[in-house]
Backbone bond lengths (Angstrom), bond angles and torsions (degrees), N, CA, C in turn:
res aa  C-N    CA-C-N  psi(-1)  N-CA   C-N-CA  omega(-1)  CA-C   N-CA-C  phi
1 X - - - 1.452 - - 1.528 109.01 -
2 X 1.493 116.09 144.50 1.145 99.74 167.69 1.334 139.19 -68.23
3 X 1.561 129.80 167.13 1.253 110.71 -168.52 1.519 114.93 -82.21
4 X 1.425 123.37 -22.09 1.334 121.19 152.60 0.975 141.56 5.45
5 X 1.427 94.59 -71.27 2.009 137.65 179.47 1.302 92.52 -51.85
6 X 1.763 110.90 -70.14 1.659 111.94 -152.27 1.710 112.75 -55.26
7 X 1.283 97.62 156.69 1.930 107.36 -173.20 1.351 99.36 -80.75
8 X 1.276 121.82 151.40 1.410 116.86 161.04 1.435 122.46 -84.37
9 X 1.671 112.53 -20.21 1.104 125.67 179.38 1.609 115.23 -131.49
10 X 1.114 147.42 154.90 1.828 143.95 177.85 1.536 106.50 -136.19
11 X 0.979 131.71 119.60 1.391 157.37 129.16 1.524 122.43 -50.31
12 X 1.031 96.84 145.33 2.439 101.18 167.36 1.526 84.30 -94.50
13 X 0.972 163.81 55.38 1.282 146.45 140.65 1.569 115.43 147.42
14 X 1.139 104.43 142.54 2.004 126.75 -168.63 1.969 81.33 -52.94
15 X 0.774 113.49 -59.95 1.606 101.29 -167.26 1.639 121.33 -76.03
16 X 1.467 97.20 9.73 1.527 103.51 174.90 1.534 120.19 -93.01
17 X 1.136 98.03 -16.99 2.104 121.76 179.41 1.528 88.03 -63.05
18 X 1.424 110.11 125.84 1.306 119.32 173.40 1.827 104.20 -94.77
19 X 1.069 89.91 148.10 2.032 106.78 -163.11 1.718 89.75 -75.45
20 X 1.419 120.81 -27.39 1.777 107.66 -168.93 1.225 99.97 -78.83
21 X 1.655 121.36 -32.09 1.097 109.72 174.51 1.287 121.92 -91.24
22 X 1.066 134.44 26.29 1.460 150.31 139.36 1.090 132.07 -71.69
23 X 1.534 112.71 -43.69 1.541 128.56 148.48 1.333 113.90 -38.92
24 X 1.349 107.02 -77.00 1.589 121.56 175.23 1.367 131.13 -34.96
25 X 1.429 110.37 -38.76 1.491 124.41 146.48 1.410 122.22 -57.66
26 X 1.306 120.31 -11.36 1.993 123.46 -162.29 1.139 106.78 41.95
27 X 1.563 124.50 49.41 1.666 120.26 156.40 1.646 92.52 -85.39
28 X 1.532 79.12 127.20 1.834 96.57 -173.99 1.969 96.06 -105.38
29 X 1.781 107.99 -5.46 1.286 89.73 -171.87 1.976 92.30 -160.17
30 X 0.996 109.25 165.25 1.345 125.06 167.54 1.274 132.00 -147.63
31 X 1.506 129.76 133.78 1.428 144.43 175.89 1.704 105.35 -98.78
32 X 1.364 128.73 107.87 1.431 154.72 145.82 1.103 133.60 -7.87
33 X 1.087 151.67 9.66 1.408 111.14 -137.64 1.771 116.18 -62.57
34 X 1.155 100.29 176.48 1.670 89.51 -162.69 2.157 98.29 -111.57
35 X 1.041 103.46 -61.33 1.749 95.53 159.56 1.106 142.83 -5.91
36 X 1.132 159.34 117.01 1.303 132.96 -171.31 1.548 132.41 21.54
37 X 1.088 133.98 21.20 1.563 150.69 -152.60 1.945 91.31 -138.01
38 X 1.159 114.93 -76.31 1.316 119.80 175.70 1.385 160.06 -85.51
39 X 2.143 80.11 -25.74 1.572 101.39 152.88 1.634 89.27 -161.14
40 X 1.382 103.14 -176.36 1.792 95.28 170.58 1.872 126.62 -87.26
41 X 0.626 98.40 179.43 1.715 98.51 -160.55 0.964 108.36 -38.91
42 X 1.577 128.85 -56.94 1.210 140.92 -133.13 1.793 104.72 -110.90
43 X 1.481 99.62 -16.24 2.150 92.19 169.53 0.998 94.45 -96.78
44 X 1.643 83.63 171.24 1.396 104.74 170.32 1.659 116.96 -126.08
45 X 1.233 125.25 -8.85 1.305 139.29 169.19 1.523 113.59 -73.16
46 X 1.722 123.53 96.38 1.371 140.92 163.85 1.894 103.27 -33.75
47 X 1.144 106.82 136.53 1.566 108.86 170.08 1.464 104.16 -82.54
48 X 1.598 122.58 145.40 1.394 137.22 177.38 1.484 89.70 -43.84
49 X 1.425 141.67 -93.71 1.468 130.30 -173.03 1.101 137.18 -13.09
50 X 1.897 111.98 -51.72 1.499 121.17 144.91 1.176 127.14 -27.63
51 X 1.180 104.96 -64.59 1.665 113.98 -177.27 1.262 127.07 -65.23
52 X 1.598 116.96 -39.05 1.213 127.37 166.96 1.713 122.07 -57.14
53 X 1.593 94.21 -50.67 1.807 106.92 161.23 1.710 113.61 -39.10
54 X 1.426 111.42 -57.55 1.182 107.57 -178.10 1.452 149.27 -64.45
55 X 1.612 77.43 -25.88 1.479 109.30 160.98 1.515 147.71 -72.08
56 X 2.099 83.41 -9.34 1.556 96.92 -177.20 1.473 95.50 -126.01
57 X 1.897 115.53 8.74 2.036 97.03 149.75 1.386 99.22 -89.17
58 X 1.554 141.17 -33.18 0.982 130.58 -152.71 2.080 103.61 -82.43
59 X 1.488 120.38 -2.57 1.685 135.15 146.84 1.161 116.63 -67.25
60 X 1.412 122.03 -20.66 1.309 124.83 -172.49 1.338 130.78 -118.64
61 X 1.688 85.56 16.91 1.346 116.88 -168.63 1.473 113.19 33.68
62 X 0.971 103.06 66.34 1.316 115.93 164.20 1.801 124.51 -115.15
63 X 1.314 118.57 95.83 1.225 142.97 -156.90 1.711 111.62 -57.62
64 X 1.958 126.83 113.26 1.235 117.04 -147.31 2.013 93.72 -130.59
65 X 1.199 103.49 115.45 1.748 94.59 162.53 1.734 97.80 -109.73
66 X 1.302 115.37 159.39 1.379 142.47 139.37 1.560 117.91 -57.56
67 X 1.224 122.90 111.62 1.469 112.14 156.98 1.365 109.22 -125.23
68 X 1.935 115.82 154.24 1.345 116.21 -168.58 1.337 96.82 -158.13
69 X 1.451 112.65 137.37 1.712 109.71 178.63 1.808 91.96 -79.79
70 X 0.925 136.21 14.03 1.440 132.22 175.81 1.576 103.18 -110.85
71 X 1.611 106.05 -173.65 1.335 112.29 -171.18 1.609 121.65 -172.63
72 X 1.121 128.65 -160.92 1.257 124.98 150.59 1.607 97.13 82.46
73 X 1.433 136.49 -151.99 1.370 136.03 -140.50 1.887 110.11 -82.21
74 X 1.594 87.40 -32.13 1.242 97.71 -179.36 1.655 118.85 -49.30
75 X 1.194 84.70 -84.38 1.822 120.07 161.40 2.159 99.39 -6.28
76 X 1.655 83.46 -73.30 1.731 77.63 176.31 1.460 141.21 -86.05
77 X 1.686 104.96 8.75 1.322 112.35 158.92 1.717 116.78 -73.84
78 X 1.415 111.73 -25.50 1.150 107.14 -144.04 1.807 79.19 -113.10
79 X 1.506 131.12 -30.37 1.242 94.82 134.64 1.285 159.96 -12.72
80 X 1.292 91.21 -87.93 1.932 104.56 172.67 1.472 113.45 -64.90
81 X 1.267 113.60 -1.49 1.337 95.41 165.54 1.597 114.78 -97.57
82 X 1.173 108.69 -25.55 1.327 123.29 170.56 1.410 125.45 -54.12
83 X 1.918 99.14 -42.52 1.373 109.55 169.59 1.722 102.60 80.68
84 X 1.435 105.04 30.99 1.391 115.47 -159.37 2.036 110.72 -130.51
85 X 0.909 140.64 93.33 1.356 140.77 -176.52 1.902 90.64 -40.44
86 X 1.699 101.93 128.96 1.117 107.46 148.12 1.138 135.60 -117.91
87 X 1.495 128.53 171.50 1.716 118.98 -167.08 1.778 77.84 -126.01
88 X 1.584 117.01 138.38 1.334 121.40 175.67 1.747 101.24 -125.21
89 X 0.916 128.62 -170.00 1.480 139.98 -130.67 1.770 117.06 0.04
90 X 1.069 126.86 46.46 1.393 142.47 -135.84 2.087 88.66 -62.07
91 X 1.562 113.36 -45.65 1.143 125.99 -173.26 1.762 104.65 72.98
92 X 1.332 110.98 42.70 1.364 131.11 -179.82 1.462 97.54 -57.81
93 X 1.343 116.39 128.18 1.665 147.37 50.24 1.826 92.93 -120.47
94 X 1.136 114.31 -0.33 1.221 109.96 175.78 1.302 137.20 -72.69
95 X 1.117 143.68 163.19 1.603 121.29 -144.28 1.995 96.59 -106.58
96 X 1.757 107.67 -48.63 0.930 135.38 -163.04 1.529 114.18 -40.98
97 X 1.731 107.66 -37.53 1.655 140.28 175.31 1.471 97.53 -37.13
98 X 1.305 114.37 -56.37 1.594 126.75 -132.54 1.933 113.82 -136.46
């Protein structure tokens, strides 16, 4: 695989990334993906942890979009619940999407 792809860092879960060490890194911002990353493909209801996570980069001003090579009703439920701008047909790993 390319090295691109590979993570520099792995977590058990988007809401397990601790925000100090996000700070600590100077991520002043983050891009989502929403797929399997935030919930699984097919819901659309954010888990309380999710939400709470998100809620404590956006205290830390830490700046959050959604991106998803998908779209359409889903996409903006799970937006607005997020309270989060999303970008949909992103055509992710590609740069041009996003």
């Amino acid at each position: 695989m390319l090295k691109i792809f590979c993570p520099d860092f792995r977590f058990d879960s988007i809401a397990s990334i601790p925000v100090e060490w996000l700070k600590k890194q100077q991520v002043e911002r983050v891009i989502l993906d929403v797929d399997n990353t935030l919930l699984p493909r097919d819901e659309v209801q954010l888990d309380a942890d999710v939400l709470n996570w998100l809620e404590l980069l956006r205290k830390n001003e830490i700046e959050i979009v959604l991106l998803s090579n998908n779209g359409g009703e889903r996409l903006r439920k799970i937006s607005e619940a997020a309270q989060i701008e999303a970008v949909s047909w992103a055509v992710k790993p590609m740069p041009w999407g996003f």
